[in-house]
N, CA and C of each residue as an Amber inpcrd file, in Angstrom:
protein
   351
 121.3800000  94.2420000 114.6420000 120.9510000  93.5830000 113.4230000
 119.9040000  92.5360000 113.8000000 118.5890000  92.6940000 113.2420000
 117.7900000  91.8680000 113.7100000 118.2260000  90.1360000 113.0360000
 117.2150000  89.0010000 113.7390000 117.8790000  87.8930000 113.2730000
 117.3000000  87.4570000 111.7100000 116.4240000  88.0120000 111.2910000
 116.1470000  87.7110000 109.7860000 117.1890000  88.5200000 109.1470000
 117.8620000  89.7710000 109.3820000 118.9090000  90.3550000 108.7230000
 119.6920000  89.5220000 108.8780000 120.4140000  88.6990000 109.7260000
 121.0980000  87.7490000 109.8570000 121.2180000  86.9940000 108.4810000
 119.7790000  85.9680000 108.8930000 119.4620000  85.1050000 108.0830000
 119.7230000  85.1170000 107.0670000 119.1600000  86.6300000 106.2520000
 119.4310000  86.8430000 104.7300000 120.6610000  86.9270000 104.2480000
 121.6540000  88.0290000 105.5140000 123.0300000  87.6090000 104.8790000
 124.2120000  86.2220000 105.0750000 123.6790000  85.2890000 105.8320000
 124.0520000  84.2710000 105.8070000 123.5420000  83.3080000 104.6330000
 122.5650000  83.8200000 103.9650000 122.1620000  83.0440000 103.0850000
 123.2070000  83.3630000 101.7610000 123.2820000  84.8470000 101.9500000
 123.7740000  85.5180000 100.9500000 125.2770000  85.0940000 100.6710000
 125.9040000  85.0560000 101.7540000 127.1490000  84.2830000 101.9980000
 127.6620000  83.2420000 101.9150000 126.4440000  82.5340000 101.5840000
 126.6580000  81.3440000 101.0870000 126.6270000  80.8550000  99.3580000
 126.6260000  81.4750000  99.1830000 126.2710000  82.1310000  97.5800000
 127.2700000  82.9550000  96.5680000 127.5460000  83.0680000  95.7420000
 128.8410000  84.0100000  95.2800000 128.2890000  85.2020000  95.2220000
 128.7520000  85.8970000  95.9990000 128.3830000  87.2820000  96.0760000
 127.8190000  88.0800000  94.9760000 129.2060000  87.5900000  93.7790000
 128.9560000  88.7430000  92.8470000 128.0820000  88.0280000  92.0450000
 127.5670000  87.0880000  91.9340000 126.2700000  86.7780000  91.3910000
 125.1320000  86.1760000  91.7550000 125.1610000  86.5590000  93.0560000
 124.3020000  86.6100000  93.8730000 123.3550000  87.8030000  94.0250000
 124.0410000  88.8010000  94.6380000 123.4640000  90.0470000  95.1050000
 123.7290000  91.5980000  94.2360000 122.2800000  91.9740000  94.1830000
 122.6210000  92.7910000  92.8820000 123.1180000  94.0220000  93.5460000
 123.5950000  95.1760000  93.5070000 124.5020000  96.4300000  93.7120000
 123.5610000  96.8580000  94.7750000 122.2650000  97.0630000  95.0700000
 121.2220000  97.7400000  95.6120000 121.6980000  97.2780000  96.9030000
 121.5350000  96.3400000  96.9930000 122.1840000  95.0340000  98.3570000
 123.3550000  94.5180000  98.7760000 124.4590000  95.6190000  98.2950000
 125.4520000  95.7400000  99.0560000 125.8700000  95.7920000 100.4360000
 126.9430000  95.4300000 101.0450000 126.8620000  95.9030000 102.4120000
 126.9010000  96.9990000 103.0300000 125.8910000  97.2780000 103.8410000
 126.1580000  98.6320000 104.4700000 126.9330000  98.8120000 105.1280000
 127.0800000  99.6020000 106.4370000 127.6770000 100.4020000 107.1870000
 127.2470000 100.9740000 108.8190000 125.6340000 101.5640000 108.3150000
 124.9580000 102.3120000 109.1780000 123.1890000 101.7360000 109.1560000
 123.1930000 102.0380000 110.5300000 121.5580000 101.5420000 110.2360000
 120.6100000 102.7010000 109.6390000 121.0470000 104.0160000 109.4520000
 120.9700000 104.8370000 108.4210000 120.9090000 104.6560000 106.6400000
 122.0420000 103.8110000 106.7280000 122.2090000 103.1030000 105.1680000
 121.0910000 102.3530000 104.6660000 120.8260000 101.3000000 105.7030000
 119.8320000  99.6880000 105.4310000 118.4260000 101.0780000 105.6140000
 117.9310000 102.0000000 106.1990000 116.9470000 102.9770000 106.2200000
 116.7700000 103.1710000 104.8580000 117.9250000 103.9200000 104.3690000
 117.7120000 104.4190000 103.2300000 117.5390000 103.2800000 101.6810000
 117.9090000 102.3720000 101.9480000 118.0420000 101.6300000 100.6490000
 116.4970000 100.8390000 101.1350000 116.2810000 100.1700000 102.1830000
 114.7830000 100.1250000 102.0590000 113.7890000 100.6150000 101.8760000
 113.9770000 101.9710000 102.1630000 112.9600000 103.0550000 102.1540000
 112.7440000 103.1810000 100.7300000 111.4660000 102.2530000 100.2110000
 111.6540000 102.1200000  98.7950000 110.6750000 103.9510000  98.0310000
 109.9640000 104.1940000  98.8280000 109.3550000 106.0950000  98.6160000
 110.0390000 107.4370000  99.1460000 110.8190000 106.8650000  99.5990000
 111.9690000 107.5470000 100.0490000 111.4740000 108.6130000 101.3760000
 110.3530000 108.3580000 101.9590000 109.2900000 108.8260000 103.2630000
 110.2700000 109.0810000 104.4500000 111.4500000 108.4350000 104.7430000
 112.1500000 108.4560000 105.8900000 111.6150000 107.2880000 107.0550000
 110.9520000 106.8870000 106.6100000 110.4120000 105.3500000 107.2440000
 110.1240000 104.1700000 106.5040000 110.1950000 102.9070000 106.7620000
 109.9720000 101.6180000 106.0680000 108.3010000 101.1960000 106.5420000
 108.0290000 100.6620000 105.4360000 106.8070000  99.7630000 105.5080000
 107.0610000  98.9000000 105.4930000 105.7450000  98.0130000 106.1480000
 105.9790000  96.5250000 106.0430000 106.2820000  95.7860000 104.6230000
 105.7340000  96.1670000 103.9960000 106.0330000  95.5780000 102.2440000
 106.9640000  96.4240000 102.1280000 107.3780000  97.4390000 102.4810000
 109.2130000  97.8960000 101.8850000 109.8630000  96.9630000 102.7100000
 110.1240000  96.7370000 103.6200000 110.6320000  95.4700000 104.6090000
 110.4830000  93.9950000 104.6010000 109.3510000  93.9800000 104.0990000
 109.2690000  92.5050000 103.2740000 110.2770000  92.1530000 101.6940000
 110.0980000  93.5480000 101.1070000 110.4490000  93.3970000  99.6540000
 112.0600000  93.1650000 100.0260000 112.6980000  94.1930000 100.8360000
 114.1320000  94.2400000 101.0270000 114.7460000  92.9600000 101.4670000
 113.6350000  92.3330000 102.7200000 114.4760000  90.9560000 103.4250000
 113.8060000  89.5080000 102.0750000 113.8030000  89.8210000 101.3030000
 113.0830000  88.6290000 100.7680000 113.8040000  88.7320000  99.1400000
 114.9880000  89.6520000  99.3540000 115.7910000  89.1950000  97.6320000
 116.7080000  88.1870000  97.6790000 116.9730000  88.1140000  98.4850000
 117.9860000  86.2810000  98.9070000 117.2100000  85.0740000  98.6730000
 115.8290000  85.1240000  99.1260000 114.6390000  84.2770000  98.9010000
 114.3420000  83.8660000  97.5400000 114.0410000  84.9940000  97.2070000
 113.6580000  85.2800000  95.5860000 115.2590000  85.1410000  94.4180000
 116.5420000  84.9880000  94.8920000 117.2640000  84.8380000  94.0450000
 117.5160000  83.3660000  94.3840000 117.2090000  83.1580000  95.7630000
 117.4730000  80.9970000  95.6340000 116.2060000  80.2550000  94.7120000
 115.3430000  81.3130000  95.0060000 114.1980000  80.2280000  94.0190000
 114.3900000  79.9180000  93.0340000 114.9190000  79.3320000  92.2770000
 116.0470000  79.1910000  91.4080000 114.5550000  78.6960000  90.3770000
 113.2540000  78.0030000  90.3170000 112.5730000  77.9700000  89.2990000
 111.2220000  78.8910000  89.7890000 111.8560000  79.6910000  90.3230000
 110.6130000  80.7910000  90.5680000 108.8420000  80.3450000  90.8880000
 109.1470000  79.0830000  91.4690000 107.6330000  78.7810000  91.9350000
 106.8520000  78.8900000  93.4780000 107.8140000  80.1440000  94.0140000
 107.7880000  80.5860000  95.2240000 107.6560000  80.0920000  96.3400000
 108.8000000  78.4020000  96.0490000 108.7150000  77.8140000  97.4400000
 110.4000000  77.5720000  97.3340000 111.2570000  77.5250000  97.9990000
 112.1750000  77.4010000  98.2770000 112.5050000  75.7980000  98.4300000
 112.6150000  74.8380000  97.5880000 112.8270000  73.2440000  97.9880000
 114.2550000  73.1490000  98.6460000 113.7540000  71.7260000  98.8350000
 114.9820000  71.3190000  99.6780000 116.4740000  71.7220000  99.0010000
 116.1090000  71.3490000  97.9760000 117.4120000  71.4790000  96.8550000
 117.9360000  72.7920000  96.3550000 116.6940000  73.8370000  96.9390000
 116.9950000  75.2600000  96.3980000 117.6740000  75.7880000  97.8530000
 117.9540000  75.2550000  99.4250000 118.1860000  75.8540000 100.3920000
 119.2160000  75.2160000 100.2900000 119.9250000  76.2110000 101.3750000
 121.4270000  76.0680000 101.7210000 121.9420000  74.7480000 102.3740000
 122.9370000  74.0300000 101.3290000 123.4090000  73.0280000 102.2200000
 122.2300000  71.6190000 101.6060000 121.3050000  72.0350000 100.8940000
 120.3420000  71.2460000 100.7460000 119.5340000  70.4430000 101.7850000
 119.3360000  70.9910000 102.6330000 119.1380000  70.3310000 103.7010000
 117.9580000  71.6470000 104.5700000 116.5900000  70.6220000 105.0140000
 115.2480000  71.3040000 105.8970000 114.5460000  71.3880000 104.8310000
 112.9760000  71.6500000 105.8490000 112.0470000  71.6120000 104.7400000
 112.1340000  72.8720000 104.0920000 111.1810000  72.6530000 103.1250000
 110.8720000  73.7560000 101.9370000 109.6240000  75.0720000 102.6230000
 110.3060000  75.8480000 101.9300000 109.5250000  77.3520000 102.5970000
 108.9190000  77.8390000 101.5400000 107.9920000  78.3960000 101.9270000
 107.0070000  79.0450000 100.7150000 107.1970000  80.8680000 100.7620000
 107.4230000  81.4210000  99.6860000 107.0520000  82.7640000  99.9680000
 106.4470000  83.5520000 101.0410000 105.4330000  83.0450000 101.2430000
 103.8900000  83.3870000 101.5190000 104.1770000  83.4770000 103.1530000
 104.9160000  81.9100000 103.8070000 105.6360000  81.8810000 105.2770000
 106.2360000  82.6230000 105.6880000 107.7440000  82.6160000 104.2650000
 108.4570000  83.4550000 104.4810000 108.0660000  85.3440000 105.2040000
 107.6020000  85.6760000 104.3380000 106.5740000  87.2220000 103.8950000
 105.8260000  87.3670000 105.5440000 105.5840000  86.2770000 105.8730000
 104.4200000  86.2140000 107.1450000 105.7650000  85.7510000 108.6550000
 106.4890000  85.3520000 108.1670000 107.3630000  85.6940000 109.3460000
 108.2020000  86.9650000 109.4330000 108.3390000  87.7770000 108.2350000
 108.9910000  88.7900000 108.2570000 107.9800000  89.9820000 109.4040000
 106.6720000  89.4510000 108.6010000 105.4870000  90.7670000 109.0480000
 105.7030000  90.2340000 110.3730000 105.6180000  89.0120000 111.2940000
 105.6990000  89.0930000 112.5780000 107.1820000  89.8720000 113.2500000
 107.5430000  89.9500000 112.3650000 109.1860000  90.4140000 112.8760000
 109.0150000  91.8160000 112.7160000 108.3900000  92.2680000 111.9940000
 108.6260000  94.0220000 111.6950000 107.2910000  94.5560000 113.1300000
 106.2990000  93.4560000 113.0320000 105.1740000  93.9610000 114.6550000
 105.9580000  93.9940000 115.5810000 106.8710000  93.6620000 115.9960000
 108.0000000  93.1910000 116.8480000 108.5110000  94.5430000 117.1230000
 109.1180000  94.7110000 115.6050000 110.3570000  95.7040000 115.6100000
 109.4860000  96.9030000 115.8770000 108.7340000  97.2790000 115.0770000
 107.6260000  98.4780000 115.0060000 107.2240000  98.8650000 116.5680000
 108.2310000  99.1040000 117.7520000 108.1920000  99.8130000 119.2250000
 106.9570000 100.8030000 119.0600000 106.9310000 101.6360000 118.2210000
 105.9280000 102.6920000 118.8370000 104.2810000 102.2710000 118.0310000
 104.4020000 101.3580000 117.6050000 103.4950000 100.4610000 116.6670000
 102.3320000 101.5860000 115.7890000 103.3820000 102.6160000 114.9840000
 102.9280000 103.3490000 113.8220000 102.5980000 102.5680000 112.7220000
 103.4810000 101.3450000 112.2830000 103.0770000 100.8390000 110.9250000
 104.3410000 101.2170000 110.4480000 105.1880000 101.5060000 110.8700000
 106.5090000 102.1490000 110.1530000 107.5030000 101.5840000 111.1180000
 109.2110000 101.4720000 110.3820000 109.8110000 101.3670000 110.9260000
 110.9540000 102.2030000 111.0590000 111.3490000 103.4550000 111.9120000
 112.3320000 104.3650000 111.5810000 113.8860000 103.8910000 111.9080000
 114.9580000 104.5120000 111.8430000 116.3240000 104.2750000 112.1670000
 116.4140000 103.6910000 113.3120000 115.9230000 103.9580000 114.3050000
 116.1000000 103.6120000 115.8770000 115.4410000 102.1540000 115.6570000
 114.6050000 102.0800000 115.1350000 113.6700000 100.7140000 115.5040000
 114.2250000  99.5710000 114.4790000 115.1960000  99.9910000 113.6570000
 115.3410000  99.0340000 112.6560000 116.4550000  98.6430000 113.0760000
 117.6810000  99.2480000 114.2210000 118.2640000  98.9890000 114.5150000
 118.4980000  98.1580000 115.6810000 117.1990000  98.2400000 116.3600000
 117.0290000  97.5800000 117.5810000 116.7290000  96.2880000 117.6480000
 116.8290000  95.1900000 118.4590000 116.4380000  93.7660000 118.2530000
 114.8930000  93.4490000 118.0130000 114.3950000  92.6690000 117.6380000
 112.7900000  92.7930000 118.0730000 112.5370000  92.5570000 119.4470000
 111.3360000  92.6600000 119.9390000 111.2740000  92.1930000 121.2540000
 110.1770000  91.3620000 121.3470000
């Protein structure tokens, strides 16, 4: 599980589940599963914006006035600075160059399962 998967479900966990996270974003099982529910064209590989969109609904459900920065008061614990979308989105993309081993632009089962490096 990479550490932004982490992240998101620790965020998520901090949160009431059931009105937190909508059905799509359930917990999986298999790194087959998290494949398939990201795989928003259903291609058998993730893109970076399918991989952005997937790690960034925890983000997008704390923004609680939707002005795509995360304040102090909208993060967990209330506490650190405030994150912007835009950071957010741009640390994911460094994380998926990472993950992306055979550096297609895609991320398949094997690679999504693997740590970044």
């Amino acid at each position: 599980m990479t550490p932004i998967l982490r992240l998101a479900l620790a965020i998520g966990a901090c949160l009431a589940p059931a009105l937190f996270m909508p059905p799509t974003h359930a917990q999986v099982q298999a790194t087959s599963e998290y494949l398939a529910r990201m795989d928003g064209d259903g291609d058998g590989r993730v893109s970076l914006a399918e991989y952005q969109d997937w790690m960034s609904y925890a983000f997008e459900r704390m923004d609680a006035d939707g002005d795509g920065t995360l304040s102090v008061d909208e993060l967990p614990g209330g506490r650190g600075k405030p994150v912007s979308l835009i950071d957010h989105r741009a640390k994911l993309a460094r994380t998926f160059v990472r993950q992306d081993q055979d550096k297609n632009g895609f991320l398949d089962a094997r690679e999504l399962s693997a740590p970044p490096l």
